[in-house]
C-alpha positions, 0 to 999 in steps of 0.5 A: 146489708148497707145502712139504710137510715141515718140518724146523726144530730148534725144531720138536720137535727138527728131526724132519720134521713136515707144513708147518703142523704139530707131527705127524711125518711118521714116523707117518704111515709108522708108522700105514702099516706097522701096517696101518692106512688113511689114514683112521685117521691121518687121524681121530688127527692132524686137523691134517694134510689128506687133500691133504697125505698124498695129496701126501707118498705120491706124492712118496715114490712119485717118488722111489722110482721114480727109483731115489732 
């Protein structure tokens, strides 16, 4: 599977971003908790695919299953 999140001290200080981007994978769990869509997100950081978040929240959803 094709790297999903990055973590490089020279990208905006080694927070977790999408592969491919500078948008922090925390705000994607932000926009979530704020009770916002996918689509919402997705419209504010047009940099990030749909496959890309679908991907990310299913790889959540594997380790959370596994106790992980």
């Amino acid at each position: 599977m094709k790297k999903l999140v990055v973590i490089d001290p020279e990208i905006l200080g080694g927070e977790a971003v999408f592969a491919g981007t500078r948008v922090p994978v925390k705000s994607l769990f932000d926009h979530i908790e704020a009770g916002e869509t996918i689509e919402d997100f997705l419209e504010g950081f047009p940099a990030v695919s749909r496959e890309q978040v679908i991907a990310l929240l299913e790889e959540s959803k594997l380790h959370a299953l596994a106790g992980i």
